[in-house]
Every structure is written in structure tokens, then in C-alpha cells.
N, C-alpha and C positions, 0 to 999 in steps of 0.2 A: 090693864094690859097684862099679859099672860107673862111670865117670867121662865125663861127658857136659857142653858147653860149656853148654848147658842145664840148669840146674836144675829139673828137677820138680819141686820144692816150692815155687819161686818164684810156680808158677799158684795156689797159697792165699795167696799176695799181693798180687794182681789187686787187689783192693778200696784194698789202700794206695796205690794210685798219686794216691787221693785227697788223701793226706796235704800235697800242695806244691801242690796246688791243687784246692781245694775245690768250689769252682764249676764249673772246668769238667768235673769226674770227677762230677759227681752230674747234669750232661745228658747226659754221655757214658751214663752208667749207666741213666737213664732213656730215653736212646732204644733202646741196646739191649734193655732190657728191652720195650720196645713192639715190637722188630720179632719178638721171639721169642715173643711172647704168639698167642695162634692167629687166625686171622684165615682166609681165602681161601684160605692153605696151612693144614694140620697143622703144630702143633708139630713132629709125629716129621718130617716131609716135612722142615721147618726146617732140623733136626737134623740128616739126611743132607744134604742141602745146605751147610751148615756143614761137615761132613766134606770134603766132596767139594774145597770153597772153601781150606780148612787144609792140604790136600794141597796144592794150588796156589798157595798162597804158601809153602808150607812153613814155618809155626809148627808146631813141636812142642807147644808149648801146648795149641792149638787142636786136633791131632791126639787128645791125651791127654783133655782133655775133652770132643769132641765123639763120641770112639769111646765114653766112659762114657756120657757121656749117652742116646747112641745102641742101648747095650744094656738102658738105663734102659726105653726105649721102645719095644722088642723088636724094634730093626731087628738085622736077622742079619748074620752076617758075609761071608753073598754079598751082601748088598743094599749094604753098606760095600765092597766088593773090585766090586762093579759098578759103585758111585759113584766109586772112585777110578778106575776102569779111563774113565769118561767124563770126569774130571777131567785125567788125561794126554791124552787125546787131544784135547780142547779147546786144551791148552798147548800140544802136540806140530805142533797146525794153526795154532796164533798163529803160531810159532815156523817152519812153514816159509810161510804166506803171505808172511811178511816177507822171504823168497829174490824174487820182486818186484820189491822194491824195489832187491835188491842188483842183480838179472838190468836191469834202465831204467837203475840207476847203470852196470853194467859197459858197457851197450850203447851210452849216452852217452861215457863216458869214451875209447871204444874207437874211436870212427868217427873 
């Protein structure tokens, strides 16, 4: 078995986080459940969405259950590998608009 900081099994523990506090894990719980319920998007739309989101924070978690989910709902795995490919590049453009601010600080610093 592969040894990973993560434990996989821990995501069938999601729900216990309620156990130290009851209140606020049961709004927690109930809002997510309302944004994932169908609305103006598709569940499935959701779903890759989700994926796409999980790559960019990087929760394996969220990677392991939104890929299941996701084939739940017959999204394929170009449709997940084209969500992640807009997921990096979203990140990739935060990451270099913010040269910027380094390019006004160096150019201050410098005169």
C-alpha cells in the first residue's frame, strides 16, 4: 500500500467533524448541500466545477470525491483533464499577474 500524508479513508469521516461541534457542522452541511442541489447550473456542471476548484486548492480529498462523483454523472475524463487544464491556467494567470506588483515595487525601489 502506497503511504500518502493523506489518508483516503479519512474522506468517510467528513461527517464527523461534527462530532466537536454540532451546530456549526450541521449549517456547514446544510449549505453545502444547497449549493450542490441543481439550480441554474446542472448538478453534473457543479460537479466538474468542483473538480476543477479541488485541483486548485489542491485537496486530495476533494480530487478523490469529485473525480467519483464526476463519473457518477458521466462526465468523461477529457471533460475532467479539460477542467483541470482551465483550472491551472486560471492559477498559472493569478500567479503571474501578480509579477506587477513585483515589476511597481522593483521600479519604485530602484529609481
Amino acid at each position: 500500500m502506497e503511504s500518502t500524508y493523506y489518508n483516503p479513508a479519512d474522506l468517510k469521516k467528513f461527517g464527523k467533524i461534527g462530532d466537536w461541534n454540532k451546530e456549526l457542522a450541521d449549517k456547514f452541511f446544510d449549505y453545502y448541500g444547497k449549493v450542490f442541489e441543481e439550480g441554474t447550473l446542472t448538478a453534473r456542471e457543479k460537479s466538474l466545477i468542483a473538480l476543477a476548484v479541488a485541483h486548485t486548492i489542491q485537496c486530495p480529498y476533494c480530487i478523490d470525491a469529485y473525480t467519483g462523483d464526476g463519473l457518477q454523472r458521466g462526465i468523461t475524463k477529457e471533460e475532467m483533464m479539460e477542467a483541470l487544464h482551465v483550472a491551472a491556467a486560471i492559477r498559472g494567470g493569478a500567479s503571474l499577474v501578480h509579477g506587477v506588483q513585483m515589476m511597481n515595487k522593483y521600479n519604485k525601489l530602484s529609481m
